[in-house]
N, C-alpha and C positions, 0 to 999 in steps of 0.2 A: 128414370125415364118416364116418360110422360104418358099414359096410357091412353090414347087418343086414335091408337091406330086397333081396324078391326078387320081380323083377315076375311078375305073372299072365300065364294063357294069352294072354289078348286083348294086355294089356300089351306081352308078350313080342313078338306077330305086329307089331304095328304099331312098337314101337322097331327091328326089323329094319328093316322097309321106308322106315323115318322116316331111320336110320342109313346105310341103305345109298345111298340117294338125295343124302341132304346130302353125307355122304362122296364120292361121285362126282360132282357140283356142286363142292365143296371141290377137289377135284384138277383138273377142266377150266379154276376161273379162274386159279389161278397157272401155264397155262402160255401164253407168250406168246400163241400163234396165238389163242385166245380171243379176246384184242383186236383183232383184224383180221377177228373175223365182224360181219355185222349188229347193229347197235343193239337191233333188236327180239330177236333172239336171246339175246343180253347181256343184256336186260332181262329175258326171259324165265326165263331160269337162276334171275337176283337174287331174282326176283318168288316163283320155287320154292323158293329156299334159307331164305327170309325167311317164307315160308308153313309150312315141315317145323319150321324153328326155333321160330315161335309156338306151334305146335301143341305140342312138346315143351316148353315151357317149361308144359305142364298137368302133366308128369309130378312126383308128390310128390317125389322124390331131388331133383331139379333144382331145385322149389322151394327145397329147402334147401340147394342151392349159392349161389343165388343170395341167400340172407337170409346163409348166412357169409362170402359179399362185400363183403357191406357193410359188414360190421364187422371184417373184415380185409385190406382191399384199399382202395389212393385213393379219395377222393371221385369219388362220380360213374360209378366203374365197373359199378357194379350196374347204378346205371340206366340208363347204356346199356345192356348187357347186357339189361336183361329192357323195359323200360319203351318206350327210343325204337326198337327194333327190332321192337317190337311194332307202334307207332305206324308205323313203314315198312310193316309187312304190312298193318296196317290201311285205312292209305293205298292199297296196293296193290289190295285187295281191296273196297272200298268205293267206288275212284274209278276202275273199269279204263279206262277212259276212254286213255290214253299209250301210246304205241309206244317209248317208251326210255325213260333214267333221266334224261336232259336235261329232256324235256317235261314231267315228272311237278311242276304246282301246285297249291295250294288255298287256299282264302282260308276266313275265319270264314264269310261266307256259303255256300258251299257245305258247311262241312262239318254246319254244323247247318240245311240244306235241310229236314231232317225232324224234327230234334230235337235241341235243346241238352245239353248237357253229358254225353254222349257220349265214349270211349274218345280220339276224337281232341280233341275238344273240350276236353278234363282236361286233354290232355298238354301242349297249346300255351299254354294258360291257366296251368299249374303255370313251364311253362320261358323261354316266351317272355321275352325281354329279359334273359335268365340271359349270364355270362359263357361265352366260348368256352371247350370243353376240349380242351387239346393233349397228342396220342398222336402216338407212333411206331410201327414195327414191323418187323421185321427177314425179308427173304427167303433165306434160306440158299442154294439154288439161285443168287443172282442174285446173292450176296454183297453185297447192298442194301437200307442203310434206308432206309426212308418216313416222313417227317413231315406229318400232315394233325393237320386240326382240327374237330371239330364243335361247327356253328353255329347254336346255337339262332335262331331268329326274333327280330329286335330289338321288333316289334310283331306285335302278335295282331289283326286286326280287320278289318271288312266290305273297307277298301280297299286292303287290299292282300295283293296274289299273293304266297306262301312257295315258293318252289323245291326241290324236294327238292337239286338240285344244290349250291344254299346253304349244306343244313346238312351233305352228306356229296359231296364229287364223286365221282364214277361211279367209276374205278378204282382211286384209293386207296380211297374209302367201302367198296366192296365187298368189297376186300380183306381191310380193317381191321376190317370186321362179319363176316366169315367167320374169320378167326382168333378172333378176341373169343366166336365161338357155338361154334368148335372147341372152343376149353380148357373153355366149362362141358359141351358136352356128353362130352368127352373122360375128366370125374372119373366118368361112367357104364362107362366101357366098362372091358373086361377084359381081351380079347385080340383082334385083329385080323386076317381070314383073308386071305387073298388069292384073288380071285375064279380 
């Protein structure tokens, strides 16, 4: 991407605060002890990391990371990347209803309670009954790969519950969508301070 573009005042304030937040969510999950706090705590981090991500996928650079993904990077990367992480915050944020990432379902009746065809509505209607796609991801620190897979919904409809655990489990899912939101928003950044 061509580096030509140079954010605004407002721009600027809010990619700090956006950057500096994920950044510090990014570092708390990969380190073990994480995993041995509360559910709801855990959730809560996800729920934040997944909310700064959407929000930054408005910024115009990013959009254009995310369109030369697609056409240079595996199937399907993009849209994780911009589409089903979306569709987590969306989830998150429309259905706060869940005290972890275990508990978090939704079925077509619920999501279109108020009205059809709707953000989440799209996504599951576009994906549902899609094949799985299989990722890896390597922890340097741990000297450890991960292999997980995300699991679109085999069916869309009134009866039956979708698990969020289904299509991403908690610890690898999280892991694997904070690395995955690291690299696009990573081709932003320039130099990194240490607080």
């Amino acid at each position: 991407m061509e580096n030509n573009y140079r954010p605004n005042k407002p721009e600027s304030e809010f990619l700090i605060l956006a950057y500096n937040k994920f950044y510090d969510i990014y570092e708390e999950v990969f380190i073990d002890d994480f995993w041995h706090k509360a559910p709801y705590y855990r959730f809560s981090k996800a729920k934040d990391a997944f909310s700064i991500y959407a929000e930054l996928l408005n910024y115009e650079p990013i959009k254009i990371v995310i369109e030369e993904i697609k056409e240079m990077r595996p199937p399907m990367e993009a849209e994780i990347q911009s589409e089903l992480f979306k569709f987590i915050r969306n989830i998150f944020s429309h259905f706060p209803f869940f005290n972890c990432w275990n508990e978090v379902w939704i079925s077509k009746s619920i999501i279109n309670w108020y009205k059809e065809g709707l953000t989440i509505d799209r996504f599951l209607t576009k994906y549902a009954g899609k094949d799985e796609v299989s990722y890896r991801f390597w922890e340097p620190q741990k000297r450890k790969m991960t292999y997980l897979s995300v699991a679109f919904p085999k069916k869309y409809d009134v009866n039956t519950k979708i698990y969020l655990k289904d299509i991403l489990t908690e610890i690898g899912g999280i892991k694997f969508s904070l690395i995955l939101m690291s690299q696009v928003l990573n081709t932003q950044v320039l130099k990194i301070e240490e607080k």
